[in-house]
N, C-alpha and C positions, 0 to 999 in steps of 0.2 A: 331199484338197485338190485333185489333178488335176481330178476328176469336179466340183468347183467351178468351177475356172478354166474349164472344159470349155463350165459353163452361163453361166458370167459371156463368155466368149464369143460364144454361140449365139443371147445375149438383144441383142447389138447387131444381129443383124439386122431386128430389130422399128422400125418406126416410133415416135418419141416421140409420142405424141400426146395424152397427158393431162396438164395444166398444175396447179395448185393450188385453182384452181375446182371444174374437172371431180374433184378428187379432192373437195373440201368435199362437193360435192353426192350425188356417191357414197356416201360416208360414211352421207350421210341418206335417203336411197335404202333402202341396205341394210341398216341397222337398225333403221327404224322399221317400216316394211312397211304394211298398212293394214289388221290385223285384231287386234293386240296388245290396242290401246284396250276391244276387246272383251270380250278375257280377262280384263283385268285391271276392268274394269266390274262383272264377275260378285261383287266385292266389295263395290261400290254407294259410298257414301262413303270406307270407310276405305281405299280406293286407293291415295292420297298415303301411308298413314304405308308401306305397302308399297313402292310406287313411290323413297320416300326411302331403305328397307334393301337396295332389288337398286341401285341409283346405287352406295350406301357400300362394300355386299358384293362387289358384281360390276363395275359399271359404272366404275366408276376404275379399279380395281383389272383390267382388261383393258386399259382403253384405256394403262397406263401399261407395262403387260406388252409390247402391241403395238409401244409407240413405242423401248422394250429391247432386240426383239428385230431387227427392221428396222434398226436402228440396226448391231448385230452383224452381220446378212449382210441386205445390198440385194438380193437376188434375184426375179427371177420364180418364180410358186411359194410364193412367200410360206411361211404356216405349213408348208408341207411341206417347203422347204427347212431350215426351221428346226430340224424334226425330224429330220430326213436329217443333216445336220453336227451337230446336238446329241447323239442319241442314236447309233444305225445306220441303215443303210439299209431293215432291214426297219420299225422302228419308223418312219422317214418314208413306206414303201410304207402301211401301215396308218391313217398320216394324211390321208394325200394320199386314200387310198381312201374315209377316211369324210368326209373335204371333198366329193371329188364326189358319192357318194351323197345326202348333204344335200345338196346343189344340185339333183341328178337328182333328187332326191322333190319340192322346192318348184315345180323346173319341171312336175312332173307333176300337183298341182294349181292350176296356173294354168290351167287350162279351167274348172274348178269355178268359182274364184274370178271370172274374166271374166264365166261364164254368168248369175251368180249378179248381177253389178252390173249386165249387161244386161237383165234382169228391172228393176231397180230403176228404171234410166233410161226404160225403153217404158212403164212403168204398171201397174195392174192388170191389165190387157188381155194383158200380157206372163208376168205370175207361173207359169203353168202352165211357163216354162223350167225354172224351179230346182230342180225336182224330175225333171225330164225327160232319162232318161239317152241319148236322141238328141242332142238339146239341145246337153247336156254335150259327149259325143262330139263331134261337127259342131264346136263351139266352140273343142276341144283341137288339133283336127287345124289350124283356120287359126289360132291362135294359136302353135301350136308351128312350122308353117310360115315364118311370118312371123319368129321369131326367130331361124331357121335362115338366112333370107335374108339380113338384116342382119347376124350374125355373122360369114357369107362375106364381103360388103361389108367389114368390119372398124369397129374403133374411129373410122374417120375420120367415119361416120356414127353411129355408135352413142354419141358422147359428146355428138351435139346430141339424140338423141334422151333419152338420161339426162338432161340440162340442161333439156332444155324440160320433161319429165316432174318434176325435181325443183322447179321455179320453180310448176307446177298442183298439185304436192301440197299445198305453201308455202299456197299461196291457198285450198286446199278447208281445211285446218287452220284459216285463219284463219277460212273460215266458219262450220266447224264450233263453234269455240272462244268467235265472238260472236253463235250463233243463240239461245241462253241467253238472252242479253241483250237483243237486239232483242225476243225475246217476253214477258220482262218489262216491255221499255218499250211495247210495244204491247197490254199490260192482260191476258197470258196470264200467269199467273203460273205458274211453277214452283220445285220446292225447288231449286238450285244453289247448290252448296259447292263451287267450286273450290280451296279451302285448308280440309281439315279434317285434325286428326291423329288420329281415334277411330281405335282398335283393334278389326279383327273378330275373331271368335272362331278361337282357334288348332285347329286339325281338319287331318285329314288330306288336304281339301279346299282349307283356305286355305293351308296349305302346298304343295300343288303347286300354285296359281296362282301363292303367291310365285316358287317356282322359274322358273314359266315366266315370268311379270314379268322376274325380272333376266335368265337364263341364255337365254333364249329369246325375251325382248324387244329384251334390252338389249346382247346378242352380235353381232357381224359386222365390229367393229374391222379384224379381221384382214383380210377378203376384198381389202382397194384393198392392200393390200402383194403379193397376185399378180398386178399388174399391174406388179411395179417395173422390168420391163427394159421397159417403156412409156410409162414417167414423165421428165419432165423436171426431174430433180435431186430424184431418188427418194428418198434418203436423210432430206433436211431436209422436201420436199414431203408425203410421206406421216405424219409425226409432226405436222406443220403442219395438217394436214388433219383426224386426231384431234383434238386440243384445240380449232380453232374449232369443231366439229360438235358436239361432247360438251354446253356448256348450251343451245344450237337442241335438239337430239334430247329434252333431258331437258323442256323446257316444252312440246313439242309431246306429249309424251306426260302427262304429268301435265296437262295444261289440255285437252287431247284427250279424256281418260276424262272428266272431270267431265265434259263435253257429254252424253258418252251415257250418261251416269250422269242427269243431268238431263232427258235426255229420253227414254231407251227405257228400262219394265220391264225391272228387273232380271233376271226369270225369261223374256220373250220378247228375248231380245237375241240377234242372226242374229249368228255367230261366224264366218261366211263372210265378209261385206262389212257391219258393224258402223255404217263411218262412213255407206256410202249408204242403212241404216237410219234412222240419228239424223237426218240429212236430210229423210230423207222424213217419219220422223212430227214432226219438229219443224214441220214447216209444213201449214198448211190449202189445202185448193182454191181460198178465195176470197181468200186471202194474197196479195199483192204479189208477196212474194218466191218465191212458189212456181213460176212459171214458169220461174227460174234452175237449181230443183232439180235437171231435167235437164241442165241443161247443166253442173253444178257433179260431177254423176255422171260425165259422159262426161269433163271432165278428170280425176276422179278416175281412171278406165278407163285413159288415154292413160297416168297417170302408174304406175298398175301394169303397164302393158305396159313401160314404162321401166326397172321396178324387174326383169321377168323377161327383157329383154334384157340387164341389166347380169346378172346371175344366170346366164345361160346363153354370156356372156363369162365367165365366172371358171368356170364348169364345163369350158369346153375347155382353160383352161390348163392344169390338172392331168394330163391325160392327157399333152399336149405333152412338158411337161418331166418327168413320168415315163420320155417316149420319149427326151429327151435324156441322161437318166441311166440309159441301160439297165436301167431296172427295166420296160420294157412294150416291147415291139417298132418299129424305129426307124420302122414305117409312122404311127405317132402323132405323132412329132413331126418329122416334114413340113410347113413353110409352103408357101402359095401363091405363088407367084416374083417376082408382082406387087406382091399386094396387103399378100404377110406372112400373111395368117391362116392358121390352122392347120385346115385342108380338110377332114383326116380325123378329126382329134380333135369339129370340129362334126359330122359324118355320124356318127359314133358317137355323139356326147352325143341327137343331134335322136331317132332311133330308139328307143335306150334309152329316152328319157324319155317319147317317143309310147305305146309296148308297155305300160309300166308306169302312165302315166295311163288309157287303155282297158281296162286289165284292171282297173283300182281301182275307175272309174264304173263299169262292170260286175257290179261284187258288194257294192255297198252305196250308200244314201240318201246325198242332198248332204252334211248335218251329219256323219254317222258315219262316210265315205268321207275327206271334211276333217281330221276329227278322228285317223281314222287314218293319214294319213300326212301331217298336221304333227306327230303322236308317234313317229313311225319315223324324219322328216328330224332332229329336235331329240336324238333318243339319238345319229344317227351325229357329228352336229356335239358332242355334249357327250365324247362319247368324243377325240374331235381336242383339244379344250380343254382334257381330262384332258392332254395331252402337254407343250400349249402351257404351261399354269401351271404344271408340272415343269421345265420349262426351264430358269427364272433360280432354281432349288432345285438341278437336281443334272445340268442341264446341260454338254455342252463350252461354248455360250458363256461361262460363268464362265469360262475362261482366257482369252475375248479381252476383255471387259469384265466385271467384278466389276461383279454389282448389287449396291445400296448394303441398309442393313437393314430400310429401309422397305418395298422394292420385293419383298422376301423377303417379308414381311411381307402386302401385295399378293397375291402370288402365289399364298399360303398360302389368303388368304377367298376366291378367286377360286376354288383349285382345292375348298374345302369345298364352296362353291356350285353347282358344277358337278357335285360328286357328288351332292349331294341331288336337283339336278334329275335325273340319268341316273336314280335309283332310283325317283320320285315318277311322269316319262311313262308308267310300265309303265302307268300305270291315267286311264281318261277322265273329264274333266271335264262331261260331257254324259250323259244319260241314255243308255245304249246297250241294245239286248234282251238280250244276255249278259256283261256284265261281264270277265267270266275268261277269256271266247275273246277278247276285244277285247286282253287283256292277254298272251294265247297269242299271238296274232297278233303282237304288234309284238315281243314278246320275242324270239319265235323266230327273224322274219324278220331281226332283226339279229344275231342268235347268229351264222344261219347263212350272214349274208355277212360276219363276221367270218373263221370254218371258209375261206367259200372265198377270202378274200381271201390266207390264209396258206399256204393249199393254189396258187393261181396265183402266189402270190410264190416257192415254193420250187420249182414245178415249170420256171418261168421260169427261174430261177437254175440249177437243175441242166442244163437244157436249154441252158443259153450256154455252162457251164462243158465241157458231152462235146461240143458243136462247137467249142471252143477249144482244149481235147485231140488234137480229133482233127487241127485244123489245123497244133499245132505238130507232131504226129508224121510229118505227111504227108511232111516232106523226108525224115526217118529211113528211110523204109521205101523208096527210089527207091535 
């Protein structure tokens, strides 16, 4: 409880600066993302009755988990605080550690993904980027730069930047969702079923898009809870913030797919930037509205660079208040004296994330590259949510607030869910030339920053424990 008060102290020195807006908008930010629609397309029609089992299975059943646990402890740090006072301290090092590695994997394909929508916006003239691993490169570097600069800046600039980003998503959805329409009234006809409930065939295929539908769609409740010592009446604000987002998220996603259900083959559907697909091939050269296409691309663009600013906010925190809770060395959780942000914790995340985005582009094709490390980011985030839905089962919270037996209940589909997807990423939903390496690959690579997550937690901990030894005996020996 000290090492509480400790951070419940540490977190007033932060500026408030995120109000209940900025949370709404966040919320939708970071859990719709702007490639889901995609995955979940590869079903073609029967999307919806899918889309409606990751909502029932997973997607309440977090958000009401979320609003549980924040309620128990208002902390910055969010789920890792959670885990930290729920369980111990190594069970919270081991969350906290695969919150940021998911974050650190998403930010390290955000050059792909940028590269990838700026092909779409310059033309055909342009296409020769998205396979170009210069391209790509060049792409990562100022992209990652740029989040690094705003991050220093702090949240005073970063939550107009999220807001304006989330207000262009809002309006590319909307176009997305009535280009359907407009090309039916303008004598294009196409097949669009926005509401159907056919059943695809259950395969070990539609199965793991279910998984990634709810657990890896429909995931990221948690992330605005590691802003709480940033919030402005954190406690009610951030459960406030879930429940208005949660039917916005669910119709942008289910009316989202049908678009590109309706307008892009099922079998060529670009899994990188999906919506600035259905875009493009929904409209013709000699269309009216095809002129807007770019520009409806380059908001989408702004609005994903918003989505991995807020993304590379919530990866510094975790190193921060790791540092304030003596689990990682106090040089992490250092604010800047001005501004508040935390200095070092961004010069660590920017690096990290630069190495491991250039080393990715470097050893495989856009799609394959994509594919493998949004399977690598979605294992370390399902393993964090394996803790989270333990929680309100067989957590310390139970003794500050008894969940009721619904939310046990809750807890229970959430955390099945959650296992099925951890077992189902080992394998791609894209053609790949080796199958079983691709499954080598991702298995291993998170085995083995499991190994050494438990290897620098124990080594950390012995290392403080023979300097606090040695400190008390110093007087002895004089």
């Amino acid at each position: 409880m000290t090492i509480q008060l400790d951070t419940q102290t540490r977190q007033r020195e932060f500026r408030k600066e995120l109000g209940l807006r900025d949370l709404v908008i966040g919320q939708i930010l970071n859990v719709v993302g702007l490639y889901w629609v995609g995955v979940a397309a590869r079903l073609g029609p029967a999307h919806v009755a899918f889309w409606l089992l990751g909502i029932t299975l997973f997607y309440l059943p977090s958000a009401a988990v979320v609003i549980y646990l924040n309620r128990a402890h208002t902390l910055e740090g969010g789920l890792y605080e959670w885990a930290r006072l729920g369980f111990n301290e190594f069970a919270g090092f081991l969350v906290g550690w695969n919150l940021w590695l998911n974050a650190v994997v998403i930010l390290s394909f955000a050059g792909i993904q940028t590269n990838t929508m700026l092909a779409y916006m310059l033309g055909p003239r342009a296409s020769w980027m998205a396979e170009s691993k210069w391209a790509m490169g060049a792409v990562t570097l100022v992209v990652l730069g740029s989040l690094i600069v705003i991050a220093f800046i702090g949240l005073g600039l970063g939550k107009w930047i999220q807001d304006l980003g989330g207000v262009l998503m809002g309006v590319v959805f909307l176009a997305l969702i009535a280009l359907p329409f407009r090309n039916h009234l303008a004598g294009r006809h196409t097949e669009y079923p926005p509401i159907t409930l056919s059943l695809p065939v259950i395969s070990l295929f539609s199965l793991n898009l279910l998984g990634k539908m709810s657990f890896g769609a429909l995931g990221g409740f948690d992330s605005m809870a590691i802003f709480a010592g940033e919030c402005r009446d954190a406690t009610k604000a951030i459960g406030r913030s879930v429940m208005i987002a949660v039917p916005m998220i669910a119709a942008m996603f289910i009316l989202g797919t049908s678009s590109v259900v309706a307008l892009v083959p099922r079998d060529k559907i670009d899994l990188v930037s999906p919506i600035s697909q259905a875009l493009t091939l929904g409209t013709r050269p000699g269309d009216p509205g095809a002129a807007l296409i770019p520009l409806a691309i380059a908001a989408l663009l702004f609005a994903f660079i918003a989505v991995m600013a807020l993304t590379f906010a919530i990866t510094t925190r975790l190193p921060l208040v790791a540092g304030w809770d003596k689990l990682l060395p106090d040089w992490f959780g250092r604010l800047h004296p001005r501004r508040k942000t935390p200095t070092n914790s961004i010069l660590f995340v920017g690096v990290v994330a630069l190495a491991l985005a250039l080393a990715c582009v470097a050893g495989a094709g856009q799609q394959e590259a994509f594919q493998l490390l949004q399977n690598t980011s979605g294992l370390f985030y399902a393993l964090a949510y394996m803790a989270m839905f333990a929680l309100p089962l067989v957590g310390r919270q139970r003794e500050i607030l008894k969940p009721p037996l619904w939310l046990q209940a809750a807890a229970t589909s959430g955390f099945v869910m959650t296992a099925m997807y951890l077992v189902l990423s080992l394998f791609p939903i894209i053609d790949v030339p080796h199958p079983l390496l691709f499954t080598a690959k991702v298995g291993g690579f998170v085995l083995a920053c499991q190994l050494a997550a438990a290897g620098l937690y124990y080594t950390y901990r012995r290392k403080n424990k023979t300097v606090a030894l040695d400190t008390t005996a110093a007087p002895a020996k004089q």
